[in-house]
C-alpha positions in Angstrom: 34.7 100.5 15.0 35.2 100.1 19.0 33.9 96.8 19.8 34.3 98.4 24.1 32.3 101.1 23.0 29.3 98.9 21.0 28.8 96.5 24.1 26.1 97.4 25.9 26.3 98.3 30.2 24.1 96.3 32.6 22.6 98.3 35.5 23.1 96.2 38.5 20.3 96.5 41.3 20.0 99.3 43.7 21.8 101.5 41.2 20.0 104.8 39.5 20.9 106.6 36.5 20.1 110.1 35.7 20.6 112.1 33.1 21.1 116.0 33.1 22.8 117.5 29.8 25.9 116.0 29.3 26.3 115.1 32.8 25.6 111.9 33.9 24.6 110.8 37.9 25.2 107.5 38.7 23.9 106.9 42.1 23.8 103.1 44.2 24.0 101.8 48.1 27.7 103.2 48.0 27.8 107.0 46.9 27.2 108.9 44.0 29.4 109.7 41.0 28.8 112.5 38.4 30.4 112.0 34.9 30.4 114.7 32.7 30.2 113.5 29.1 31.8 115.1 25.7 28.9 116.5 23.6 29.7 114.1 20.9 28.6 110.9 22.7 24.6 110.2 23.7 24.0 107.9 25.9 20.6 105.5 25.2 19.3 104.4 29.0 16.2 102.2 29.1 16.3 101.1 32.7 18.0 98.0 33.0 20.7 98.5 29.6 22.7 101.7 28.7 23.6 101.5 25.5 26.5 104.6 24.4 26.3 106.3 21.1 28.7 108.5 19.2 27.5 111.6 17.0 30.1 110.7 13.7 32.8 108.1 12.8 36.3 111.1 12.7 39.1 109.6 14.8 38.8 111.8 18.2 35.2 110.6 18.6 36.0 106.9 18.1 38.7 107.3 20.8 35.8 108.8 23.2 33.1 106.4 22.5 35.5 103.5 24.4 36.8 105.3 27.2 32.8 106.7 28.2 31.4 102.8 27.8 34.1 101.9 30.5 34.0 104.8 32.8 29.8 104.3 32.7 30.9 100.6 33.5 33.4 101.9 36.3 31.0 104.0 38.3 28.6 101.7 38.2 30.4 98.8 39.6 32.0 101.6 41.8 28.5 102.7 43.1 27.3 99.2 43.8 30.3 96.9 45.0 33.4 99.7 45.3 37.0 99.3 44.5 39.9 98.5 46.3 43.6 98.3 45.6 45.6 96.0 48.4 48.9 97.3 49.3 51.8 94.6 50.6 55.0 95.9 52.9 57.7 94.3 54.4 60.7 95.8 55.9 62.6 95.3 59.8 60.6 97.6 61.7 57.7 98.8 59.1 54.7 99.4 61.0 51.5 101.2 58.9 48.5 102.3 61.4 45.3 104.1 60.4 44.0 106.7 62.8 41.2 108.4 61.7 41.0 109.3 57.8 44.6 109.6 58.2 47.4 106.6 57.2 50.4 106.7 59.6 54.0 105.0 57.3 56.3 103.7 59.7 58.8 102.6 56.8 62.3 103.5 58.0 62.6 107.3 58.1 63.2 109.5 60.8 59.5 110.3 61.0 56.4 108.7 60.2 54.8 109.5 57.0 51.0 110.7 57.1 48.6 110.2 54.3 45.2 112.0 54.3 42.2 110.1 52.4 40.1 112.3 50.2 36.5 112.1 50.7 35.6 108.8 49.9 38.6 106.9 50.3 39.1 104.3 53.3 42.1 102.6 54.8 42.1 99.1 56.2 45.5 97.5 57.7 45.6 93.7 58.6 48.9 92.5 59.4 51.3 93.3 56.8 48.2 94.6 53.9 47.2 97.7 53.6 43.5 98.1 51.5 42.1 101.5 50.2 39.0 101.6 49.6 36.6 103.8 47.2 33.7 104.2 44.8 35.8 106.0 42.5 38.3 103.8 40.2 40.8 106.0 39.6 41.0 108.2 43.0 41.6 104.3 44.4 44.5 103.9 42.0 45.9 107.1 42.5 45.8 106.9 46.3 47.4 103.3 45.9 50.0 104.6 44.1 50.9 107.8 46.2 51.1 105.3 48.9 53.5 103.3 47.4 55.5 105.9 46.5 56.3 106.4 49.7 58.8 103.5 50.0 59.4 101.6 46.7 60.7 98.1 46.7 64.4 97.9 46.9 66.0 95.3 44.3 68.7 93.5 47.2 66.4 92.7 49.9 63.0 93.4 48.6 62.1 95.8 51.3 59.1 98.4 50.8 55.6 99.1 49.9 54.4 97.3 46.6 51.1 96.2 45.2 49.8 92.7 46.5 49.7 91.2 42.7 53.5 92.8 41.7 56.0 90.6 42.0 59.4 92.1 42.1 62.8 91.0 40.8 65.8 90.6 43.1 69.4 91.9 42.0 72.5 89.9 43.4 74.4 92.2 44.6 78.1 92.6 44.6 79.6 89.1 45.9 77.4 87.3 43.8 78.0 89.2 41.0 82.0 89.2 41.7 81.8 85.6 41.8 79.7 84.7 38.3 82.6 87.2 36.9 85.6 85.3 37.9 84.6 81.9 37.9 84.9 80.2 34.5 
């Protein structure tokens, strides 16, 4: 039995849901999110509550009735407050600049590194903190990661592009590690 799935959603204020097949339209202040549903979960709406339902208890369903209670949850939220993923980088030289929709890396190559943001995505730089912003959960993440990707943390002087919450672990290096080795 999923206890995600049984919990009922709450529809926040401002926030409409409608209902066309299996597709569901979540729309709020933010944007609008279609979710298309499998055909073995039914959604129950009555306004304020959306309660989700599955068709029978075989294993693939029970795995489904979970995952749509929390991307229902997701959009929602999404439609109504947004998501955001913060973004730390440090590094001699680093500079990160938005111009446009477009996210100039200045991370220690011999060119600058442009990322484009997909309809509905946002870049913010303060400082040293890069935010991207979205309705949609997991564009956010996947955004936040590709960014990231760019220039990774090294482990010796913990230079790079990491999440804001990640906390990295630091190596030695060689004369440190020479020196443990050698003196008993």
């Amino acid at each position: 039995m999923s206890r995600i799935g049984n919990r009922p959603v709450q529809i926040t204020e401002g926030v409409q849901i409608a209902q066309e097949g299996q597709d569901l339209k979540v729309t709020g202040p933010k944007g609008e999110i279609v979710l298309n549903l499998p055909h073995q979960i039914k959604i129950e709406n009555d306004g304020k509550i959306i309660s989700v339902k599955r068709i029978n208890d075989s294993k693939p369903v029970k795995s489904l009735h979970g995952l749509c209670r929390v991307l229902i949850a997701n959009a929602i939220k999404g439609v109504s407050e947004g998501w955001e993923r913060k973004l730390d980088f440090k590094g001699v030289g680093f500079r990160v600049e938005v111009s446009g929709n477009k996210l100039v890396l200045n991370v220690g190559y011999s060119h600058p590194v442009e990322i484009i943001a997909p309809e509905g995505i946002s870049f913010n730089v303060t400082k040293n903190i890069i935010t991207v912003f979205g309705i949609d959960k997991q564009l956010v993440g996947q955004i936040a990661a590709n960014i990231k990707k760019v220039r990774p943390v090294e482990p010796y002087k913990l230079k790079g592009i990491k999440y804001i919450e990640e906390i990295p672990r630091k190596k030695l290096g060689k004369a440190a590690k020479a020196a443990t080795t050698t003196g008993v």
